[in-house]
N, C-alpha and C positions, 0 to 999 in steps of 0.2 A: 718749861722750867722758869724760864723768867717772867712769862704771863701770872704762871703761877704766885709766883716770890709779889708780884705784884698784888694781886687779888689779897696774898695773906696780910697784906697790909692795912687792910680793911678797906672802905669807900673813899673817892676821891680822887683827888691829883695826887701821884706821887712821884716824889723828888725822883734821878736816877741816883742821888749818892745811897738814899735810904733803900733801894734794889740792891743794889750791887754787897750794899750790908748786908742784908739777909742771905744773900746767895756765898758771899765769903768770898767773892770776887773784888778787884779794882774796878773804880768806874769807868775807865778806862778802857777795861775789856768790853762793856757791854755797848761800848758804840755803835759798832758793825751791827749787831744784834738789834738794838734798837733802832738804827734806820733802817735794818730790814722788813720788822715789825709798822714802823711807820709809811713803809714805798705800799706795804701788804693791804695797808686799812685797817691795821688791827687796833693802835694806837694813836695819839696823836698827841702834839704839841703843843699846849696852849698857852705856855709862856717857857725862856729860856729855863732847861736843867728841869722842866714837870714833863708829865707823861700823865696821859688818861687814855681809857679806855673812850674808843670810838659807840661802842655797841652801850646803851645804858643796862644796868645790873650784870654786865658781862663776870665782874669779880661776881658776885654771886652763884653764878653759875658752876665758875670755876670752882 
């Protein structure tokens, strides 16, 4: 769900406020989630509050 929400976002870094919009969640909630994502290797952090994708075209896929 939220790899997802991500990918629909199109290419690139994305923010977690602009996740947590799509999903109709608080950013809030998607802490845990995201550094469980990030401990996994699915995600990473390239600067504070971004999120990309570790794998390139991985949103594509998705």
């Amino acid at each position: 769900m939220f790899l997802r929400a991500m990918a629909g976002l199109g290419a690139g870094t994305y923010r977690t406020g602009d996740v947590a919009g799509k999903l109709k969640v608080k950013t809030s909630a998607l802490g845990p989630l995201r550094a469980g994502l990030i401990k996994k290797g699915m995600v990473y952090s390239p600067s504070y509050g971004d999120m990309a994708f570790t794998v390139p075209l991985f949103d594509e896929f998705l």
